[in-house]
C-alpha positions, 0 to 999 in steps of 0.5 A: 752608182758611178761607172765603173767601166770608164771607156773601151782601151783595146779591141783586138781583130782577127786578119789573116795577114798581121804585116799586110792589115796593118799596112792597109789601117795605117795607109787608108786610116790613118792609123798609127803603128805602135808595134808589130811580130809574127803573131799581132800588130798594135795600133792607135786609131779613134782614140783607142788601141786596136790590136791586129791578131792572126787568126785563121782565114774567114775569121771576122769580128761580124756577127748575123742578127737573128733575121740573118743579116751579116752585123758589125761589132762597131761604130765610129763616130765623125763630128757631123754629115759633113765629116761623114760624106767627106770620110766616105768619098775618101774611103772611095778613092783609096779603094776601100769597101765601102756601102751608101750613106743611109738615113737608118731612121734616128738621128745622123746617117752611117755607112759601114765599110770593111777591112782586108779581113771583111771586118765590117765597121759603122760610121754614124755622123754624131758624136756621143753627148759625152765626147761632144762635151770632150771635143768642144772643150778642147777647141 
C-alpha cells in the first residue's frame, strides 16, 4: 500500500498575542511573514506553514504524558550536532528559552525550546532517511 499522507502542510498554534508571536518567530526563527489579521498569522518556517491563532491566555500546543511530565507535540530536525549546539548558542543569545542539550538514549541528542506562548518545541540533531535522501540531492 502507498502512502496516502504524504507530508504535514500546516500546523496551527495557540498565542496570546497574534501580532506580537509573529514578531518573535520571525526575529528568533527566521521565519518568513506570509499574512497577518486580527485573529491569526500564517508563516513559513521548516518547510512547513504554521498558522499563529488567538486563543485564550495559557492555551499551549503541550501536552502531560501520563508519568505528568509537560510534552512537546513537535520536533524539528538540523543536519547534525554541529547544527544542533550552533541552533542552541543562537536561541541563548536571542534570549529565547531554551533547556540543555540531552543524550536521550537513541541516536543524535535534542533540546527543546519555547515560544512567547510556552509552546514547547524539540530539536533532534538527524534528519529523517527521507529528508536526508531530499537534502543530499539538492547539493
Amino acid at each position: 500500500m502507498s502512502e496516502k499522507l504524504l507530508r504535514v502542510g500546516t500546523t496551527y498554534l495557540p498565542v496570546s498575542s497574534v501580532n506580537q508571536s509573529a514578531e518573535w518567530y520571525v526575529k528568533k526563527l527566521d521565519a518568513k511573514l506570509n499574512y497577518i489579521d486580527d485573529d491569526k498569522a500564517i508563516i513559513s518556517l521548516a518547510n512547513q506553514s504554521f498558522f499563529l491563532v488567538a486563543s485564550t491566555k495559557g492555551e499551549t500546543a503541550n501536552f502531560v504524558s501520563s508519568n505528568g511530565e509537560k510534552r512537546f507535540s513537535m520536533t524539528f530536525e538540523v543536519d547534525g550536532l554541529r547544527a544542533l549546539k550552533q541552533l542552541h548558542a543562537e536561541l541563548l543569545e536571542n534570549g529565547v528559552t531554551t533547556g540543555e542539550i540531552e543524550d536521550r538514549g537513541h541516536a543524535g541528542n535534542n533540546f527543546v525550546f519555547q515560544d512567547l506562548d510556552g509552546n514547547l518545541f524539540d530539536v533532534w540533531s538527524e534528519l529523517s532517511p527521507g529528508f536526508h535522501a531530499e537534502v543530499e540531492g539538492r547539493q
